[in-house]
C-alpha positions as CSV (number, residue, x, y, z in Angstrom):
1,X,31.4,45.9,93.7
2,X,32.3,46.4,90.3
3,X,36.3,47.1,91.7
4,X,36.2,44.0,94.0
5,X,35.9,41.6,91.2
6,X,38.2,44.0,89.3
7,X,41.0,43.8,91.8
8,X,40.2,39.6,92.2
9,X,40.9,39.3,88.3
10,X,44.0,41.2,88.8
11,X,45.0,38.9,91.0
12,X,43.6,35.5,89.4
13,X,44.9,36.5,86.1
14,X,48.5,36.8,87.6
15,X,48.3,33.8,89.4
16,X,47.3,31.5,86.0
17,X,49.8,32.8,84.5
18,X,52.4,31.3,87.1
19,X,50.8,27.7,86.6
20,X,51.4,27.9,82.7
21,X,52.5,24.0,82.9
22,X,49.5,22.9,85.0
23,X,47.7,24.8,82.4
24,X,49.3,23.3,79.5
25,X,48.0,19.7,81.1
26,X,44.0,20.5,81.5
27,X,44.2,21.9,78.2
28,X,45.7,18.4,76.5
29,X,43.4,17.0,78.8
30,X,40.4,18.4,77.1
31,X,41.7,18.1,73.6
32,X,42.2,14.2,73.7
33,X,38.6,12.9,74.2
34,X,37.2,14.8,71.5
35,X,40.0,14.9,69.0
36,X,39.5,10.3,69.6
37,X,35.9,10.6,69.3
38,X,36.2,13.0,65.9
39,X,38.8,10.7,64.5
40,X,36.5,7.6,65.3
41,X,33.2,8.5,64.0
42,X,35.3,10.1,61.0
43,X,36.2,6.7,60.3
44,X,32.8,5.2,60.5
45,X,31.0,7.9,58.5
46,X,33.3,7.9,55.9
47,X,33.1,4.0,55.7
48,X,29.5,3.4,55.7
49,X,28.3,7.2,54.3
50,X,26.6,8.0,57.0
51,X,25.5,7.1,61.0
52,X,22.0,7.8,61.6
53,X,21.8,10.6,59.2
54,X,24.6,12.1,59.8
55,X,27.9,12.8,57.5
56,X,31.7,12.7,58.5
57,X,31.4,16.8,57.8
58,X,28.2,16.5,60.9
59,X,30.7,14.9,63.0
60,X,34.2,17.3,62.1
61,X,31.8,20.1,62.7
62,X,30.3,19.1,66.1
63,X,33.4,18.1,67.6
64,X,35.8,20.8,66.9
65,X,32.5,23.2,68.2
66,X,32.1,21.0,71.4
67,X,36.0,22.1,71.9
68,X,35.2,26.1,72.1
69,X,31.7,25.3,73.9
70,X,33.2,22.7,76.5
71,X,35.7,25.3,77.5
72,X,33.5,28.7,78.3
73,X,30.6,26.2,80.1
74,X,33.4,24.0,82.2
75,X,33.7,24.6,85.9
76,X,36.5,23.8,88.0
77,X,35.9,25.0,91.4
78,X,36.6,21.3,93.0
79,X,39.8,21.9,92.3
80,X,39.8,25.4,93.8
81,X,38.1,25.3,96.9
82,X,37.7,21.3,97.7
83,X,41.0,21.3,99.8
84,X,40.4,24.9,101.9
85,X,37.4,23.2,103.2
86,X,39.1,20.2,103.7
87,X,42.2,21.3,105.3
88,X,40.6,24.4,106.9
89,X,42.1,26.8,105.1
90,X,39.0,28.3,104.2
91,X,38.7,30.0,107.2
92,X,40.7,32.9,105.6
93,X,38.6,33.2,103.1
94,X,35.9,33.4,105.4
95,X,37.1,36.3,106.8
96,X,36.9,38.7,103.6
97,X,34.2,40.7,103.3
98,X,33.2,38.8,99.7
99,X,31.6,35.5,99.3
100,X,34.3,32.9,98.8
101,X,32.6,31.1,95.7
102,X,30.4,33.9,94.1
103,X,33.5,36.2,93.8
104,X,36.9,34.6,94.2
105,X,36.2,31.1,92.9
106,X,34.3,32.7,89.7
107,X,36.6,35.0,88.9
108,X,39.3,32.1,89.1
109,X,37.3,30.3,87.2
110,X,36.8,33.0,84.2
111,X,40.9,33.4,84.4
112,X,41.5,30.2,84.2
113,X,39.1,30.1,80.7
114,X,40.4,32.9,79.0
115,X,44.0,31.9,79.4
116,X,43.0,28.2,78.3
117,X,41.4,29.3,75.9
118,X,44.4,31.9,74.4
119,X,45.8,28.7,74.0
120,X,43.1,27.2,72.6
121,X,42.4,29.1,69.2
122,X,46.0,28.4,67.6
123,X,45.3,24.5,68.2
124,X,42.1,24.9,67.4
125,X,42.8,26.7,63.5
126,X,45.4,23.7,63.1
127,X,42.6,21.4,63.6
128,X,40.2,23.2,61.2
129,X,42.9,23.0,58.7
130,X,43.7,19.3,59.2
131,X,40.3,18.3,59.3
132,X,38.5,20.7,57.0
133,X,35.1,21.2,58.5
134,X,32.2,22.9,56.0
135,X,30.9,25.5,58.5
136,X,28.5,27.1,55.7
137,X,24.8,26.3,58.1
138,X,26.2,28.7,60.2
139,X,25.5,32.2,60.8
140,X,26.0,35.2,63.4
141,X,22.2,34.4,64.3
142,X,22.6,31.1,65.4
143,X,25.8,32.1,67.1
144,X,24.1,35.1,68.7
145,X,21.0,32.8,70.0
146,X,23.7,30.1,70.9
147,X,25.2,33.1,73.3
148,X,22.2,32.8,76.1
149,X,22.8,29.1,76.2
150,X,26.8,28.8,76.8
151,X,25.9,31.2,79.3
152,X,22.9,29.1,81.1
153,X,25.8,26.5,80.3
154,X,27.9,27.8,82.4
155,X,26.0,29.2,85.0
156,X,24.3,25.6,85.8
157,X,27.8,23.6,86.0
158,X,29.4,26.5,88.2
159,X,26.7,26.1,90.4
160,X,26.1,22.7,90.3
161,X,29.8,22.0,90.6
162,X,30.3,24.1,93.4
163,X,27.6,22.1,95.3
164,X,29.0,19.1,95.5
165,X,32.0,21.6,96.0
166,X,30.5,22.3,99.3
167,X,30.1,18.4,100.0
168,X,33.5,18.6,101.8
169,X,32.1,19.7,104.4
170,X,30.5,16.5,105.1
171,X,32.9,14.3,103.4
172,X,36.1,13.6,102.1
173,X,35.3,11.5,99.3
174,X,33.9,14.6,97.4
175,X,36.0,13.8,94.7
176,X,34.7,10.4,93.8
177,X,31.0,12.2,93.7
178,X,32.6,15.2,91.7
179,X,34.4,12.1,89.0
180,X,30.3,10.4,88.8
181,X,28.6,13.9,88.7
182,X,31.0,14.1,85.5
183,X,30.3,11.0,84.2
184,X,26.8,11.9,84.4
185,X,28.0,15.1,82.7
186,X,29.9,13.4,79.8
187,X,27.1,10.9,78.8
188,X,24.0,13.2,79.3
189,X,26.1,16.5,77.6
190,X,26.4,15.0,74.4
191,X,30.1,15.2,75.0
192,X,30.7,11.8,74.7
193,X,28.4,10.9,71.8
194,X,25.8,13.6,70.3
195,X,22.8,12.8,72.0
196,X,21.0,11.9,68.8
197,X,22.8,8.9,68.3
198,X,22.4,7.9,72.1
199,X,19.1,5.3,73.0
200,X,16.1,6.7,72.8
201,X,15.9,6.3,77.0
202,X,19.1,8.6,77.2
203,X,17.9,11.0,74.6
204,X,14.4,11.4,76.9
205,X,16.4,11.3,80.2
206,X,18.8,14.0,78.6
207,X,15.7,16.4,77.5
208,X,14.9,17.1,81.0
209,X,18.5,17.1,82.7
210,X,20.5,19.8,83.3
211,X,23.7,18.2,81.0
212,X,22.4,19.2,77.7
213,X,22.9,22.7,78.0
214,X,26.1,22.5,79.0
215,X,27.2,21.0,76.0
216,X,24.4,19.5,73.2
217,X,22.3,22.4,73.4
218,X,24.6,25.1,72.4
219,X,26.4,23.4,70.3
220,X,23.3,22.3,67.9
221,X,22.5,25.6,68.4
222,X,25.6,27.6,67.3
223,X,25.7,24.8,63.9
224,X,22.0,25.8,63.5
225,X,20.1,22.3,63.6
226,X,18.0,22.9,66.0
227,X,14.5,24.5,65.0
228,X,14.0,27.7,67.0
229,X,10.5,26.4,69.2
230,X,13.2,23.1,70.2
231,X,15.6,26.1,71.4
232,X,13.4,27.9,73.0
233,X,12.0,25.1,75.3
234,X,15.2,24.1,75.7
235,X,16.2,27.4,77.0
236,X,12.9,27.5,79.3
237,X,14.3,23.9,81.0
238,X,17.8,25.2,81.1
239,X,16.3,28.4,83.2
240,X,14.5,26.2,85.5
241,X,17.7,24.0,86.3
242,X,19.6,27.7,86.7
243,X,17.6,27.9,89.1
244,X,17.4,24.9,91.0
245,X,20.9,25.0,90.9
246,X,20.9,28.4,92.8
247,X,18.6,27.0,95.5
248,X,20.7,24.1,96.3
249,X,23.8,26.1,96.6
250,X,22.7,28.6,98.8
251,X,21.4,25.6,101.0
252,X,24.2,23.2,101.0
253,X,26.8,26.6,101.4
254,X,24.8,27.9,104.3
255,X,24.4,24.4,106.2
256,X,28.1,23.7,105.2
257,X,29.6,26.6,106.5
258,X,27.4,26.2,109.7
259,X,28.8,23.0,110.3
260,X,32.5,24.0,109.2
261,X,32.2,27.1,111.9
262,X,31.1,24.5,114.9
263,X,33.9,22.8,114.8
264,X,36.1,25.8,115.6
265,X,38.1,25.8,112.2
């Protein structure tokens, strides 16, 4: 098994490299949102000393980390397997004696990341120096406990992503579910706004929801805030929706494929 996925990264890690300008793109795409937000709620802090407790350096520092942590917990088999299933293509796939998702599509996936995020690090040390960040809470501890959640992270928004993935086979308006799952994502994650400064509704809502670990919960983690009993329930939720997650993509892959085979593509 170990050689399979060996041989796929071969493979996946060629075939990034030939979409260097498509890779270019997803990469500015990421870096806008956050590099707005930072520069807004700079602004703010800096204006009025503080929003709800915390300083312009809370904000530099939480941003430029949402950056690293966004990319190792994104998914973005939608755009990797969404069209096979709609154009039939899939059947190939199909054929191999490896599941489509669990092997091909996360390997792509992984490629896909570390290239990025080659990229990434150079922008990423011109934005520490522009903006200066105070990095001092932080220590190999909280990044090593940070390490379990960008992995849960990860793990829950492959999974979940590929569901609705697998929606294709019932629909083809699987990518206006995928762009509201991601809204979801974006205001539940913390990626929009750090949860603490959300309504107290949204900061319930997101305690219990699978977002936060893809995003908030590492992220508080790795810039030590977060007192170890909060990361350690957190954790506990973030296994439970790991594992939901599994269940419902086993189901909706097997009833998917099911239907995808009775129509003789």
């Amino acid at each position: 098994m170990l050689r399979i996925f060996q041989r796929f990264w071969l493979v996946n890690w060629a075939e990034q490299w030939q979409y260097r300008a498509n890779l270019l793109m997803y990469l500015l795409y990421w870096l806008v949102s956050p590099v707005v937000y930072l520069s807004v709620w700079i602004t703010i802090a800096n204006s009025q000393g503080s929003v709800n407790g915390m300083s312009a350096n809370d904000f530099v520092t939480y941003y430029l980390t949402l950056l690293i942590v966004d990319q190792l917990t994104s998914d973005i088999t939608i755009h990797i397997l969404a069209y096979k299933i709609q154009d039939g293509t899939l059947s190939g796939d199909l054929l191999r004696p490896v599941h489509p998702i669990l092997v091909n599509t996360l390997v792509n996936n992984i490629a896909f990341k570390a290239l990025t995020f080659m990229a990434l690090i150079p922008i990423w040390v011109v934005l520490v120096l522009l903006f200066r960040p105070d990095y001092s809470a932080v220590s190999w501890q909280s990044v090593l406990l940070a390490l379990p959640g960008v992995a849960m992270g990860f793990g829950i928004s492959f999974l979940l992503g590929a569901t609705i993935t697998c929606l294709a086979f019932w629909t083809t308006r699987v990518y206006s579910i995928s762009e509201f799952y991601y809204a979801l994502a974006v205001l539940f994650s913390g990626q929009f706004v750090p949860l603490p400064l959300m309504p107290r509704v949204i900061q319930a809502a997101a305690q219990y929801l699978p977002f936060q670990m893809m995003r908030y919960v590492p992220i508080e983690t790795i810039l030590n805030r977060l007192p170890l009993e909060t990361v350690l329930r957190d954790y506990a939720i973030g296994l439970a929706w790991l594992a939901v997650a599994w269940l419902l993509f086993r189901f909706v892959w097997r009833e998917g494929v099911r239907r995808f085979s009775a129509v003789g593509a």
